[in-house]
Backbone as CSV, one residue per row, in Angstrom:
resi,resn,N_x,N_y,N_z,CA_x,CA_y,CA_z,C_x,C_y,C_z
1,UNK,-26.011,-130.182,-34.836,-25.016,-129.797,-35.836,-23.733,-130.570,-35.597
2,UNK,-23.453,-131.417,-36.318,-21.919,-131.859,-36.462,-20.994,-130.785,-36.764
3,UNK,-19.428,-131.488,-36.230,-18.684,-130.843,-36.797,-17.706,-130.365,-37.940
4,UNK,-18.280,-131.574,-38.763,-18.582,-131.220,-39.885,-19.075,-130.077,-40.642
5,UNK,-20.371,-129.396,-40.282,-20.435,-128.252,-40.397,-20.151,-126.802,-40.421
6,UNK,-19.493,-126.655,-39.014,-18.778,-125.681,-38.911,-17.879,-124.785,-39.746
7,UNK,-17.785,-123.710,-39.466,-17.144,-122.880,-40.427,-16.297,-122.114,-39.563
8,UNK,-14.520,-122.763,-39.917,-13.803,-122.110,-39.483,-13.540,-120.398,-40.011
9,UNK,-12.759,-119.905,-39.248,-12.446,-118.179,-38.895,-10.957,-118.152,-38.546
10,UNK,-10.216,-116.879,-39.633,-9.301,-116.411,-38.492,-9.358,-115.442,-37.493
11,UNK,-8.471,-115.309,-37.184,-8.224,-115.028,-35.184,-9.017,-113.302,-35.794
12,UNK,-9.057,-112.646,-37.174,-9.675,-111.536,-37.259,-10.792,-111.581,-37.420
13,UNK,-11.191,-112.413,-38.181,-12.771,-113.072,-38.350,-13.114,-113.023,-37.005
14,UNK,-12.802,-113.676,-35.933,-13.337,-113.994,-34.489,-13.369,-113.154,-33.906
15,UNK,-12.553,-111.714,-33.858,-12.848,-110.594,-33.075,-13.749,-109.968,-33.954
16,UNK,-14.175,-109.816,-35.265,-14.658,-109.308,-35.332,-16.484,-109.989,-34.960
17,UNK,-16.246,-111.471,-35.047,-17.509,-111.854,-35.202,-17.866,-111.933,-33.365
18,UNK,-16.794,-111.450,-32.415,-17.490,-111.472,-30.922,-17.017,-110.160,-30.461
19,UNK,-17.537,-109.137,-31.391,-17.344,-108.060,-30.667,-18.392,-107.540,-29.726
20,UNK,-19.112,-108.150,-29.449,-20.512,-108.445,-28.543,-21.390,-109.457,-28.341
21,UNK,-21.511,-110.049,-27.156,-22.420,-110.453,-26.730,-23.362,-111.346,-27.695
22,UNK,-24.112,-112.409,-27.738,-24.678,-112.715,-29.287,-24.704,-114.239,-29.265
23,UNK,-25.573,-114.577,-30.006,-25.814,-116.236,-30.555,-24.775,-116.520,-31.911
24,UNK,-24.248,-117.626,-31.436,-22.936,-117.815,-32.137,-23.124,-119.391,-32.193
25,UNK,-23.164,-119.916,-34.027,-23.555,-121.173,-34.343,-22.488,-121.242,-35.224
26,UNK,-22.256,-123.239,-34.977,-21.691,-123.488,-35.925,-20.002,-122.921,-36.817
27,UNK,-19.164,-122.074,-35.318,-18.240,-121.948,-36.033,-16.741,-122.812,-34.795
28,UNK,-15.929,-122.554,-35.912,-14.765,-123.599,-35.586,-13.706,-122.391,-35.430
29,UNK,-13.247,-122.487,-33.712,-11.907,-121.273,-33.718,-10.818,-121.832,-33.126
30,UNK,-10.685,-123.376,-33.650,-9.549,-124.308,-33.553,-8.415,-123.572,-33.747
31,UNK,-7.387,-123.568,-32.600,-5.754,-122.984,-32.330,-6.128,-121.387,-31.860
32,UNK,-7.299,-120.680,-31.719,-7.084,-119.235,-31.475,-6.802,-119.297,-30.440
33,UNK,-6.209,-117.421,-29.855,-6.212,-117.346,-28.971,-7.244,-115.966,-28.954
34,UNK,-8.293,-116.120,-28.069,-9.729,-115.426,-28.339,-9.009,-114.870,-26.796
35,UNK,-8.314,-114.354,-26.395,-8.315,-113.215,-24.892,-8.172,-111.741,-25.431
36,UNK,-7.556,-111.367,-26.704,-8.146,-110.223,-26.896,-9.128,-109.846,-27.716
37,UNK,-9.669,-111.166,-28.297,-10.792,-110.846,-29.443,-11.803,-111.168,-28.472
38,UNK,-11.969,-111.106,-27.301,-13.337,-111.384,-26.259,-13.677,-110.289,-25.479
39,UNK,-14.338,-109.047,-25.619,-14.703,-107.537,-25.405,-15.022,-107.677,-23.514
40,UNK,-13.924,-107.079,-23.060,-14.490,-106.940,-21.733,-15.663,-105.999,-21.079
41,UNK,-15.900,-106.145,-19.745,-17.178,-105.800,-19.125,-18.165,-105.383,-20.340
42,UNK,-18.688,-106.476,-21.574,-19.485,-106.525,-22.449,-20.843,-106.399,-21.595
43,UNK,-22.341,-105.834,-21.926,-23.201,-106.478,-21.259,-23.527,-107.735,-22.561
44,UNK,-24.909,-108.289,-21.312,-25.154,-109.389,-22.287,-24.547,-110.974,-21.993
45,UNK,-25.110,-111.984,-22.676,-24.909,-113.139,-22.443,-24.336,-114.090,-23.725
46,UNK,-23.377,-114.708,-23.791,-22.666,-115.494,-25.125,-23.792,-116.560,-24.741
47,UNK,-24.162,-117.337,-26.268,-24.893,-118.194,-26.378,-24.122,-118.853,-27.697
48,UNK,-23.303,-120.132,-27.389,-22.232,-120.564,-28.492,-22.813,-122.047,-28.421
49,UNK,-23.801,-122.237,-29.879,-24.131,-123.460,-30.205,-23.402,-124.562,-31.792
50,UNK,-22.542,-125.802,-31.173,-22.094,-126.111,-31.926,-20.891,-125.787,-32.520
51,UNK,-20.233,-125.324,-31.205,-19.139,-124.496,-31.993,-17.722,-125.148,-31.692
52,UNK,-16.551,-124.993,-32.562,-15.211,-125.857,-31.801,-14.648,-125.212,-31.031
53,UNK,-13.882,-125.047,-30.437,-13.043,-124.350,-29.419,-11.850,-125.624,-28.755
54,UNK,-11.520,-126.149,-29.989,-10.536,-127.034,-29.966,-8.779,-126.308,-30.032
55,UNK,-8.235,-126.254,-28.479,-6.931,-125.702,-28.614,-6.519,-124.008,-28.538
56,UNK,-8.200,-123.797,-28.265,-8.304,-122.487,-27.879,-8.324,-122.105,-26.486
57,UNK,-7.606,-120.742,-26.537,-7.032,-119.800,-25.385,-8.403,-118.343,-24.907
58,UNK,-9.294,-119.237,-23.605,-9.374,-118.157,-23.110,-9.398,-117.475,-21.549
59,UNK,-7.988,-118.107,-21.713,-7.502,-117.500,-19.936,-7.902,-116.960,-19.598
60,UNK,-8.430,-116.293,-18.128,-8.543,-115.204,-17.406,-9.783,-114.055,-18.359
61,UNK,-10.462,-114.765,-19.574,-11.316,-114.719,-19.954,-12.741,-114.037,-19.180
62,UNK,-13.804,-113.069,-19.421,-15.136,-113.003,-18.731,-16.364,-113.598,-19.621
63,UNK,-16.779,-114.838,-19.066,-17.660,-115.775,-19.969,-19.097,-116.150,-19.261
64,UNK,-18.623,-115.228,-17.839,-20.122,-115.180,-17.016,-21.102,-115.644,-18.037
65,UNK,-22.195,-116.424,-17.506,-23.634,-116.672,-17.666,-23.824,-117.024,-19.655
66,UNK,-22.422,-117.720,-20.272,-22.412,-117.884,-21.696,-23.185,-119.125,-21.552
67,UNK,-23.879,-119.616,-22.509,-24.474,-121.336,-22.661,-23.586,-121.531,-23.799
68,UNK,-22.738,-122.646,-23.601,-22.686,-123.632,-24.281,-22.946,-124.946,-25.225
69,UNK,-23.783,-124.669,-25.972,-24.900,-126.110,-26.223,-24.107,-126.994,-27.608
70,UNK,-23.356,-128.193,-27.102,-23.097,-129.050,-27.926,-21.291,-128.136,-28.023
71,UNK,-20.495,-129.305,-29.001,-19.382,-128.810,-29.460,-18.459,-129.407,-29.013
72,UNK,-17.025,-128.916,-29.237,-15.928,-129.210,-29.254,-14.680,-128.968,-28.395
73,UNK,-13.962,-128.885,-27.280,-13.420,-128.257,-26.441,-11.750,-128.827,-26.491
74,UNK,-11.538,-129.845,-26.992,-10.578,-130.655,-26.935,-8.954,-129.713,-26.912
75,UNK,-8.625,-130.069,-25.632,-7.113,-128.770,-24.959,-7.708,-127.243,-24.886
76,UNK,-8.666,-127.701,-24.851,-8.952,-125.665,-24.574,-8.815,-125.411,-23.397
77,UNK,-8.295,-124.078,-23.226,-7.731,-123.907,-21.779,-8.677,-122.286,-21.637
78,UNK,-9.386,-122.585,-20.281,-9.985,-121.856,-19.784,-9.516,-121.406,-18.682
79,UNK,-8.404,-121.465,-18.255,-8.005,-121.503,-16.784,-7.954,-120.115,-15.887
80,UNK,-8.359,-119.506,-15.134,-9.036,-118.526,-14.301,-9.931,-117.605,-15.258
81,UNK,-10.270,-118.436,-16.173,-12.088,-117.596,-16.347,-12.876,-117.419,-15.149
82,UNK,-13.407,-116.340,-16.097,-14.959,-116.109,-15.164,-16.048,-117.162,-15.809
83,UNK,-16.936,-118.075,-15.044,-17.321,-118.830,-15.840,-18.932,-118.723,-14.786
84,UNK,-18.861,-118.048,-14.165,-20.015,-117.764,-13.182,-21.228,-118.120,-13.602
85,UNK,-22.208,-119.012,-13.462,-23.572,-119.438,-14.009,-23.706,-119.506,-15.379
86,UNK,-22.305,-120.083,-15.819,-22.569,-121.252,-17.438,-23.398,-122.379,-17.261
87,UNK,-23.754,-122.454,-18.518,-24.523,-123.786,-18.596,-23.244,-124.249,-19.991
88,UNK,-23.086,-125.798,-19.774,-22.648,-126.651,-20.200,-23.699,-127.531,-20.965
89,UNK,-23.841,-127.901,-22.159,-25.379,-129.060,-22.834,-24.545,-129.583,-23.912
90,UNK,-24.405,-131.139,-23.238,-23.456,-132.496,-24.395,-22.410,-131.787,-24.786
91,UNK,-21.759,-130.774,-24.387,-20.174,-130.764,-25.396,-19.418,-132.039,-24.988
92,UNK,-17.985,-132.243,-25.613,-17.267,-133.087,-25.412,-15.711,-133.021,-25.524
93,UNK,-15.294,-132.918,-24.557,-13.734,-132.397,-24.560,-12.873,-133.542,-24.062
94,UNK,-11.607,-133.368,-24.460,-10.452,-134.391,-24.089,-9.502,-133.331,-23.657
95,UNK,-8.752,-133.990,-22.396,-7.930,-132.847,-21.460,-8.132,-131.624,-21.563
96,UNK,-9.264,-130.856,-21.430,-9.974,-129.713,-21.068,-9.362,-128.941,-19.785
97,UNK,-9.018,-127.470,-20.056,-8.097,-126.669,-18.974,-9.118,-125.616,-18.155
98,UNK,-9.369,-126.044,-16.668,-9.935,-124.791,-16.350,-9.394,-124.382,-14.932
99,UNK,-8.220,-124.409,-14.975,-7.370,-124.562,-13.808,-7.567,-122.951,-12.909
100,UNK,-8.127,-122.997,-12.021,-8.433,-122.202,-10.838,-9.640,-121.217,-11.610
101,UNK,-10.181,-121.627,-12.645,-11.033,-121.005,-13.107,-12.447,-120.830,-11.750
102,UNK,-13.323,-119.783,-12.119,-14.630,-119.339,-10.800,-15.703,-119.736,-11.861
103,UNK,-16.103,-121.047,-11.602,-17.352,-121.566,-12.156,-18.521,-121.865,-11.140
104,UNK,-18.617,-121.030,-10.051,-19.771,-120.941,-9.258,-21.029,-121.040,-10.008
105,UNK,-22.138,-121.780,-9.364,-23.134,-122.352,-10.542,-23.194,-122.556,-11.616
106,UNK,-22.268,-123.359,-12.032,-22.318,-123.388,-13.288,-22.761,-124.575,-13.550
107,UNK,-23.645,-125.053,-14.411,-24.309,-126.213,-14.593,-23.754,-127.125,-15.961
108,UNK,-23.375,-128.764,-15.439,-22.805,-129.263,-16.576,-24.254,-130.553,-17.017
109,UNK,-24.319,-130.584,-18.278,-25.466,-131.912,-18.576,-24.698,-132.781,-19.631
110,UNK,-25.178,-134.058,-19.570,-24.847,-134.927,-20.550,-23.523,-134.462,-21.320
111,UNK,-22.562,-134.114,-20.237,-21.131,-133.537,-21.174,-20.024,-135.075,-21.118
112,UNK,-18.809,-134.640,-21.631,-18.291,-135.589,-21.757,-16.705,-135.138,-21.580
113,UNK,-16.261,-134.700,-20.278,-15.115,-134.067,-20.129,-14.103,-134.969,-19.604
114,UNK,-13.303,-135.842,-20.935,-12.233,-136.933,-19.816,-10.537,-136.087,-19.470
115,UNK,-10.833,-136.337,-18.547,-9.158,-135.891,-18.448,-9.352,-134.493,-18.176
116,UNK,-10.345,-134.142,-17.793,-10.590,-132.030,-17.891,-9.681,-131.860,-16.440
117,UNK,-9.107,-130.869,-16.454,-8.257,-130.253,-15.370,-8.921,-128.788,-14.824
118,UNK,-9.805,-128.997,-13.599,-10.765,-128.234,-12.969,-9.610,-127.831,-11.551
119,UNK,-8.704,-128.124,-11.480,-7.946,-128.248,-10.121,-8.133,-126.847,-9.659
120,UNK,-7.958,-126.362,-8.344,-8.100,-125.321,-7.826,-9.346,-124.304,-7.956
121,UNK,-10.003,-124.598,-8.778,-11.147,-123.990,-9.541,-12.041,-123.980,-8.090
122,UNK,-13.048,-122.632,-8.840,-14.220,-122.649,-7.625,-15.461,-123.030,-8.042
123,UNK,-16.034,-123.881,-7.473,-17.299,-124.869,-8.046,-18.403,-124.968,-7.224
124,UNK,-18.231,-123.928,-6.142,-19.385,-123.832,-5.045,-20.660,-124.130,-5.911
125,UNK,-21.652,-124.842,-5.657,-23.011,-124.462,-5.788,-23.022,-124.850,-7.669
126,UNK,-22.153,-125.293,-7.997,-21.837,-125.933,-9.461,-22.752,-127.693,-9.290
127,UNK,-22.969,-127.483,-10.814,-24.194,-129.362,-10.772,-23.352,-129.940,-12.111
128,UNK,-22.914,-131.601,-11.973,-22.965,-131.723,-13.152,-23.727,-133.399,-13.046
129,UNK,-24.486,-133.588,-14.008,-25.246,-134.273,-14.229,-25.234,-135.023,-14.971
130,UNK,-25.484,-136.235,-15.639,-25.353,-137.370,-16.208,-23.970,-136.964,-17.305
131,UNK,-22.598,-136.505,-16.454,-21.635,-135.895,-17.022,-20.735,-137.373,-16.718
132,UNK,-19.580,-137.588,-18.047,-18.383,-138.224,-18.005,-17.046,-137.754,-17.678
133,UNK,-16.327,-137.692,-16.397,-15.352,-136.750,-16.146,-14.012,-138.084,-15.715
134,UNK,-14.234,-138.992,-16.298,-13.169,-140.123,-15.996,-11.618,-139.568,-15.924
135,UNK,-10.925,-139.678,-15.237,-9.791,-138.903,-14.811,-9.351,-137.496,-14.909
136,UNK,-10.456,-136.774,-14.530,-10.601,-135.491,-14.291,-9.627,-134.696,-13.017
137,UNK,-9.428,-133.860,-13.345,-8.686,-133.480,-11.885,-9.150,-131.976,-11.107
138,UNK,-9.634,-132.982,-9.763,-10.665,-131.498,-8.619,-9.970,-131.277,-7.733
139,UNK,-8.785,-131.692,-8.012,-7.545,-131.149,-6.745,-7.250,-130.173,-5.891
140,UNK,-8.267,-129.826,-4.626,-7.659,-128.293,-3.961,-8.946,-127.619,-4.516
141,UNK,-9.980,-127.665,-5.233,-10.823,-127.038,-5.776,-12.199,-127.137,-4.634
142,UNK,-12.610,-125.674,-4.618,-13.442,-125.302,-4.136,-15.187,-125.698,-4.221
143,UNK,-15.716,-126.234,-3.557,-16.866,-127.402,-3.879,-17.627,-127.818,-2.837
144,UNK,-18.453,-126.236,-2.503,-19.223,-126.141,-1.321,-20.501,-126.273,-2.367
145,UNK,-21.755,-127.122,-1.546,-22.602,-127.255,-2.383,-22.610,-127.922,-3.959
146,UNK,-21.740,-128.179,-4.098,-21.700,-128.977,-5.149,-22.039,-130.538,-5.841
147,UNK,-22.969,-130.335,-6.452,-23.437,-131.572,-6.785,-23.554,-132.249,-8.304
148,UNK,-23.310,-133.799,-7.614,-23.172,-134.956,-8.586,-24.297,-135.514,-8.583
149,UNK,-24.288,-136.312,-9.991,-25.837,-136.848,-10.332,-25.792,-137.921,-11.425
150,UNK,-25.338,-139.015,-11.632,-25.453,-140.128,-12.507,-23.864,-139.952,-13.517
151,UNK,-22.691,-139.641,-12.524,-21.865,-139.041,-12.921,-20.704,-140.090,-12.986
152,UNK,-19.604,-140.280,-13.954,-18.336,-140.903,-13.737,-17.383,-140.141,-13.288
153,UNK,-16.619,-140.112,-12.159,-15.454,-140.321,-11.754,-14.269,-141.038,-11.555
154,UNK,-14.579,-142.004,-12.424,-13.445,-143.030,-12.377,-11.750,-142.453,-12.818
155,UNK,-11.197,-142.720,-11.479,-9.653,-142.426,-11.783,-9.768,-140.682,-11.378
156,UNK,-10.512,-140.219,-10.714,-10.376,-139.043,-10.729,-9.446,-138.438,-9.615
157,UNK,-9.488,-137.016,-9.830,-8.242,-136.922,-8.910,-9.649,-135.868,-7.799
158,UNK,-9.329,-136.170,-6.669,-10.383,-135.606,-5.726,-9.332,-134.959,-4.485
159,UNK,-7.946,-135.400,-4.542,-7.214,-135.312,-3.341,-7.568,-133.304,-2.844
160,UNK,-7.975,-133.413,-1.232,-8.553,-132.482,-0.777,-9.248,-132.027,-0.767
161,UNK,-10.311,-132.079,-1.495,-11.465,-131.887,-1.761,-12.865,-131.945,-0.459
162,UNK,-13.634,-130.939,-0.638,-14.563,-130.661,0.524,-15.508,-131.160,0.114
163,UNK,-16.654,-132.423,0.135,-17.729,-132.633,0.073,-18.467,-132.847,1.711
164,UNK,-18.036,-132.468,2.256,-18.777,-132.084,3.897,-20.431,-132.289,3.329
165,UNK,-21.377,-132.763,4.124,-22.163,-132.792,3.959,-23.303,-133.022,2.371
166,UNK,-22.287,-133.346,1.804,-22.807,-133.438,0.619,-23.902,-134.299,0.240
167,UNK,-24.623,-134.118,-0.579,-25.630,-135.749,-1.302,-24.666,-135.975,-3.046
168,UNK,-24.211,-137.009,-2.934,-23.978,-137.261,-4.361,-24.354,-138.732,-4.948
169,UNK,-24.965,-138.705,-6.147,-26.278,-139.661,-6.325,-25.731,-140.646,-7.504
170,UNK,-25.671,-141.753,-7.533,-25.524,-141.917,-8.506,-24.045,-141.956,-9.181
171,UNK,-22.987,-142.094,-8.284,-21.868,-141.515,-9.127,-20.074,-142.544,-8.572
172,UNK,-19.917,-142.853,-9.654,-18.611,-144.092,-9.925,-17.514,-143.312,-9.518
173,UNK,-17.061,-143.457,-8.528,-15.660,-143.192,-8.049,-14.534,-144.374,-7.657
174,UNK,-14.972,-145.287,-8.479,-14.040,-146.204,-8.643,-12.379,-145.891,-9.396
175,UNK,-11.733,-145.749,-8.539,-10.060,-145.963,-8.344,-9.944,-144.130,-8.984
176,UNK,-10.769,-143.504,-8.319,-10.826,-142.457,-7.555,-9.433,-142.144,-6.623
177,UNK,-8.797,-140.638,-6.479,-8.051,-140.852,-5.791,-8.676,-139.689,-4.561
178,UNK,-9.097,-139.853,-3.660,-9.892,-139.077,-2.674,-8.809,-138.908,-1.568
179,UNK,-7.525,-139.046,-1.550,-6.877,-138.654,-0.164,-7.069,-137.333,0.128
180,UNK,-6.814,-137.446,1.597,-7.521,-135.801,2.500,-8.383,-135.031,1.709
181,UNK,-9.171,-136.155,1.124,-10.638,-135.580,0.994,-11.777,-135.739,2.404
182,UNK,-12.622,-134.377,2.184,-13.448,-134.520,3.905,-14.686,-134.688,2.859
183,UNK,-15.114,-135.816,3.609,-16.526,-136.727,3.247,-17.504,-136.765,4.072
184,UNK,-17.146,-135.843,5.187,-17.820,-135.920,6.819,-19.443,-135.987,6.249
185,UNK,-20.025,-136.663,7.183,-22.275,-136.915,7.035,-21.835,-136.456,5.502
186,UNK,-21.630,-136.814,4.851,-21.687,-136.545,3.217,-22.855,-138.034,3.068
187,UNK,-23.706,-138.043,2.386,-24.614,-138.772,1.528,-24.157,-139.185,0.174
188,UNK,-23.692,-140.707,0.266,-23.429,-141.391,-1.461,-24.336,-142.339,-1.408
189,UNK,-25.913,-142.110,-2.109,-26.497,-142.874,-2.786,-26.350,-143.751,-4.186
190,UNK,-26.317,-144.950,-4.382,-25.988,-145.484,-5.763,-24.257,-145.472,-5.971
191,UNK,-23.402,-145.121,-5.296,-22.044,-144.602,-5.715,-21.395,-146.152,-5.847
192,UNK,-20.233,-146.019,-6.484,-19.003,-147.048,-6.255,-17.741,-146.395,-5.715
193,UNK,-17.221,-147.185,-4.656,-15.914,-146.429,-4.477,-15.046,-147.580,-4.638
194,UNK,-14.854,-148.664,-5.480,-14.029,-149.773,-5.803,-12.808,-149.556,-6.103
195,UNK,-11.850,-149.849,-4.934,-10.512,-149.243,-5.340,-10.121,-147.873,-5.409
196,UNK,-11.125,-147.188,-4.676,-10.626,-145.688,-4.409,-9.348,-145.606,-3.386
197,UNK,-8.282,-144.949,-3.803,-7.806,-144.217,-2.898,-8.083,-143.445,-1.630
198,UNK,-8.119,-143.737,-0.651,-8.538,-142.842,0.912,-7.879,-142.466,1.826
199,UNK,-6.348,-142.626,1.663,-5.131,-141.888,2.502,-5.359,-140.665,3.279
200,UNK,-6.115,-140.634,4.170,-5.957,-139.709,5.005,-7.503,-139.246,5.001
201,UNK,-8.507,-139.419,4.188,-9.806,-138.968,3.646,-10.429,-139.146,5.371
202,UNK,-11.652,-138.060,4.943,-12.705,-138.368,6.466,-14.157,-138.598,6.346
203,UNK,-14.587,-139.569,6.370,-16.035,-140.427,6.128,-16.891,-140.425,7.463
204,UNK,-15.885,-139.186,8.447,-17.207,-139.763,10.082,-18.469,-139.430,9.382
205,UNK,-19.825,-140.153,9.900,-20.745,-139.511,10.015,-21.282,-140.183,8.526
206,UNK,-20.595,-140.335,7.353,-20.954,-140.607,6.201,-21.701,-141.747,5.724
207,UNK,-22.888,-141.454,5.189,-23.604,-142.594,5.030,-23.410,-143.229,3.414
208,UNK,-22.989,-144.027,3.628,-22.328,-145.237,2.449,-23.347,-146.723,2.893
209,UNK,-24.313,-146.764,3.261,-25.279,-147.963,2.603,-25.427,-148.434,1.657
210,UNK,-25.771,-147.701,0.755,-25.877,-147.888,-0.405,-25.196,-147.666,-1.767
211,UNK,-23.519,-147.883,-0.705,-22.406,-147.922,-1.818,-21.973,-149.097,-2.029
212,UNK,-21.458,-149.205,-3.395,-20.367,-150.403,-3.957,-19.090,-149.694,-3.267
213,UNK,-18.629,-150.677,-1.978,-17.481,-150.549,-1.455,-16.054,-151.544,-2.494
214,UNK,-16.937,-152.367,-2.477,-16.011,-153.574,-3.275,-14.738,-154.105,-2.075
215,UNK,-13.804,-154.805,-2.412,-13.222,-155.485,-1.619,-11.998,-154.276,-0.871
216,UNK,-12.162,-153.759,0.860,-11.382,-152.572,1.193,-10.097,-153.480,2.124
217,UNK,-8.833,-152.989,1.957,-7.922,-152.906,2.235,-7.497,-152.321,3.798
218,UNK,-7.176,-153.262,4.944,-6.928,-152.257,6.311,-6.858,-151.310,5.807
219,UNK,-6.088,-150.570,5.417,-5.710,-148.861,5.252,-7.322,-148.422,4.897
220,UNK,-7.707,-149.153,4.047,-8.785,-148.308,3.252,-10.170,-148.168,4.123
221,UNK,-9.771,-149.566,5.394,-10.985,-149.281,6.293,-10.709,-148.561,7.309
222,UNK,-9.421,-148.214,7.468,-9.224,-146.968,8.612,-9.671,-145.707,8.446
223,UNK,-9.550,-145.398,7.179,-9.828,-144.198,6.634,-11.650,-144.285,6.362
224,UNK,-11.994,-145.090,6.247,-13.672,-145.476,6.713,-13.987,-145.315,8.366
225,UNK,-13.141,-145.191,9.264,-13.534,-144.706,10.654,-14.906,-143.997,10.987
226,UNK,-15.689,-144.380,11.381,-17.059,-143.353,12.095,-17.986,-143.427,10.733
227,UNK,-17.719,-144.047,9.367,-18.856,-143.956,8.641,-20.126,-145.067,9.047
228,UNK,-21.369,-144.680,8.046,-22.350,-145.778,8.164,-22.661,-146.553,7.405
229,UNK,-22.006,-147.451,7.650,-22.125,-149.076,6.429,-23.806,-149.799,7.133
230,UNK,-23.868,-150.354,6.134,-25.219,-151.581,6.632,-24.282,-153.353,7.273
231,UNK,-25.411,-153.824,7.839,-24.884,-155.011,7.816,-24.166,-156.047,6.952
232,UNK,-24.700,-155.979,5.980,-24.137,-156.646,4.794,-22.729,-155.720,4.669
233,UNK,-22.788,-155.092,3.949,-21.487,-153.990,3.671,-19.900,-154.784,5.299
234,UNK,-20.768,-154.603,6.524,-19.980,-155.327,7.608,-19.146,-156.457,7.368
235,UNK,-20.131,-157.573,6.853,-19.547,-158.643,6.509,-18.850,-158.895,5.294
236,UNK,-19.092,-158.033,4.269,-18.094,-158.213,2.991,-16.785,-157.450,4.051
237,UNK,-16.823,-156.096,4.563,-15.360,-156.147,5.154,-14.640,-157.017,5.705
238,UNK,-15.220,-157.938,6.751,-15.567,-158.821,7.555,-14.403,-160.018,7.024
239,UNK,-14.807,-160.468,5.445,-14.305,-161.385,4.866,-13.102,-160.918,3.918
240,UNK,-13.383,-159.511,3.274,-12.439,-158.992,3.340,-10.979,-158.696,3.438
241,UNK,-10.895,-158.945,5.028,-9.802,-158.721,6.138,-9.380,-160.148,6.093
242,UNK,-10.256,-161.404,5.995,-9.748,-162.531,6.133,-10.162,-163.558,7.059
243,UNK,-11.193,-162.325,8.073,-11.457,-162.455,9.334,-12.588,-164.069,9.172
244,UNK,-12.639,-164.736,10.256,-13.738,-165.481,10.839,-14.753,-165.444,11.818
245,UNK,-16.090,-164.840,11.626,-16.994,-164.598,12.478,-17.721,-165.728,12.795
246,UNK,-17.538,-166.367,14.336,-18.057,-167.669,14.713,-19.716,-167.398,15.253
């Protein structure tokens, strides 16, 4: 369904049309603010296909276990929702708000979130997957178990961030800003970190073989301390630096 389709509502239309729980297609609630038209401790699961939610308010919101499939998000601010085991499928948002929002498992696919502001948010045990999050911001945000999968990060903001032990597959963190991010035995298969930021970041233990380092900067190889490069990876630093190996 394009959005074209959709059929906008006012802010009375919308409480009345979510006064429970329910499959919800095809409508547009561009500028509401849906925090009192959204029925608390509802049972039941929101299932919102195709719908806009462009510029809409639902702060501190309970959206536990809603699917999302397809749509519109552009400035919607979600910020300390409950967002507990959402599923996310192709929506597409521009500066998207979910600032300290609790999205524990919550699963993102083929979405397209640039500029989304996730900062402080809790993302334990959260997946997002062949997702676009190009200058996104995970600042201070909680991200045990959390996994990446054929993902952009470019320009993102990562500063502090816990991927301890992580596997992340597949995923562009080129000019990335990762300071006092802990990367410790973290696993980046397929990744780029070209021009990432690493001020203070911790890579012991971290296996980066099979990363696009691209050309690193002293600073940027200090902050590489105790990781595991391959041989090759050695000698691009190697030359790098400027150095001559006789």
């Amino acid at each position: 369904m394009s959005v074209d389709d959709t059929m906008a509502v006012t802010l009375a239309g919308a409480t009345e049309l979510l006064r429970a729980p329910r499959e919800v297609v095809g409508v547009d609630f561009t500028g509401l603010d849906l925090r009192r038209a959204l029925p608390k401790d509802a049972e039941g699961h929101w299932v919102f296909r195709g719908c806009v939610f462009r510029d809409v308010s639902v702060e501190g919101c309970d959206l536990s276990g809603a699917t999302f499939d397809g749509g519109v998000f552009d400035e919607a601010d979600f910020s300390e929702a409950r967002l507990e085991d959402t599923v996310w499928l192709g929506v597409t948002a521009v500066k998207f708000q979910a600032v300290k929002a609790v999205a524990t498992r919550a699963r993102f696919e083929r979405c397209s979130l640039i500029g989304a502001d996730l900062s402080g948010a809790s993302l334990s045990e959260a997946s997002f997957k062949s997702t676009r999050l190009t200058g996104a911001s995970f600042s201070k945000a909680k991200m045990r178990d959390t996994r990446f999968a054929d993902c952009h990060l470019v320009a993102a903001d990562l500063r502090g961030v816990s991927l301890h032990k992580q596997t992340l597959r597949h995923v562009d963190l080129s000019e990335a800003n990762l300071s006092g991010a802990d990367l410790r035995d973290a696993v980046l298969e397929g990744c780029r970190l070209r021009d990432a930021r690493m001020v203070d970041a911790r890579f012991t233990g971290a296996d980066l073989r099979r990363c696009d380092l691209g050309v690193l900067t002293p600073l940027a190889c200090g902050a590489l301390r105790g990781a595991v490069i391959s041989s090759a990876q050695a000698a691009d630093l190697v030359r790098g630096l400027g150095l001559q190996v006789m």
